[in-house]
C-alpha positions in Angstrom: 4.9 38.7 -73.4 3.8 40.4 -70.2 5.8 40.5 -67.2 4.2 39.1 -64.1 5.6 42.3 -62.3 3.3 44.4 -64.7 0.5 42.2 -64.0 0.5 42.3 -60.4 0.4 46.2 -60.7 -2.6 45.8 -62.7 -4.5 43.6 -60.3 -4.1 45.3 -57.0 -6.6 48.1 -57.5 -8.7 45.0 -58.4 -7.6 43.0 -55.5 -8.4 46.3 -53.2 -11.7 47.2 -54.1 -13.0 43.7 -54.0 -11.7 42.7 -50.4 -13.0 43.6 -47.3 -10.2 44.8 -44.4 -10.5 42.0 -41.2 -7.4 42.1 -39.1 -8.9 41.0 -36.2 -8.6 37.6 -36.4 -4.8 37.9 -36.7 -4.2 40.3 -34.3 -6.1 38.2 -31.7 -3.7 34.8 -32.3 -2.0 34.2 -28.9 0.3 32.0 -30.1 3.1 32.0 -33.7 1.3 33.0 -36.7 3.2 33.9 -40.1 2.7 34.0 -44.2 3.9 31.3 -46.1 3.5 32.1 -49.5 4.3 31.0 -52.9 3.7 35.0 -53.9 7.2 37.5 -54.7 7.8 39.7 -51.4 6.8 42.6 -53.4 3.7 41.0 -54.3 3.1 40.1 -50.7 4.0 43.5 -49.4 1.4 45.1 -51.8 -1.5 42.3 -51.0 -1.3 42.2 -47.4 -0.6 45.8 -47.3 -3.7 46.9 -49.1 -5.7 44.3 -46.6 -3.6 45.5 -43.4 -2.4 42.3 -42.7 1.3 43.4 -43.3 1.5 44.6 -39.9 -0.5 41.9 -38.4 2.3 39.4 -39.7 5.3 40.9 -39.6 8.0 40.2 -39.4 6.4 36.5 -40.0 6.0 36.6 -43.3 7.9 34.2 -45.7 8.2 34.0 -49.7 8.9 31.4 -52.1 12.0 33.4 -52.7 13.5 32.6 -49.5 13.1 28.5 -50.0 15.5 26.4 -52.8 12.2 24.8 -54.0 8.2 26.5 -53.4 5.3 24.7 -52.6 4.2 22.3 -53.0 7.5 20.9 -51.7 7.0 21.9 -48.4 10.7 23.3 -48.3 8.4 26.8 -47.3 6.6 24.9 -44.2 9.8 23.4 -42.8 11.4 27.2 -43.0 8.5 28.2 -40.8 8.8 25.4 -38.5 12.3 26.5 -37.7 11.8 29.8 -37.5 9.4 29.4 -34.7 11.3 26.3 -33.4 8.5 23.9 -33.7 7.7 20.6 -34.3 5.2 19.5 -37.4 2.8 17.8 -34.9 2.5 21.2 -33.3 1.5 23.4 -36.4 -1.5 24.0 -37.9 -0.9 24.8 -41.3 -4.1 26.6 -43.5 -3.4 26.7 -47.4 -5.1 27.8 -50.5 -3.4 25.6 -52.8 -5.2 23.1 -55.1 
């Protein structure tokens, strides 16, 4: 059985020739912004690094790792919420899940 650490390495010089670099948008955000992931750290240092978005979000950037239960609990949400000290109602929250 393969590891999922071995198939991460595998897909990032996929994941980097097929993505185009746009930091822009991030860098622009007046306001909080952050990562909320379901992703390892290292998997997240790797993605967002190869995109340049590491640096656009740190130290923002939150993993499943750091939650008792990942999304779709929203145990990951909440964390951000209180890092930020803010209230639900005040968040906009973007997600790729299904």
């Amino acid at each position: 059985m393969r590891s999922a650490r071995a198939d991460v390495r595998r897909s990032l010089p996929i994941f980097a020739r097929n993505f185009t670099k746009s930091t822009g948008s991030a860098r622009g955000l007046d306001t909080h912004k952050c990562v909320a992931s379901n992703s390892t750290r290292e998997r997240l240092e790797n993605s967002l690094g190869i995109l340049d978005l590491w640096d656009a979000f740190s130290p923002h950037i939150f993993s499943a790792d750091m939650v008792e239960h990942p999304k779709p609990v929203p145990d990951l949400a909440f964390h951000c919420l209180r890092t930020f000290n803010v209230e639900p109602a005040q968040a906009v929250f973007i997600d790729d899940s299904t």
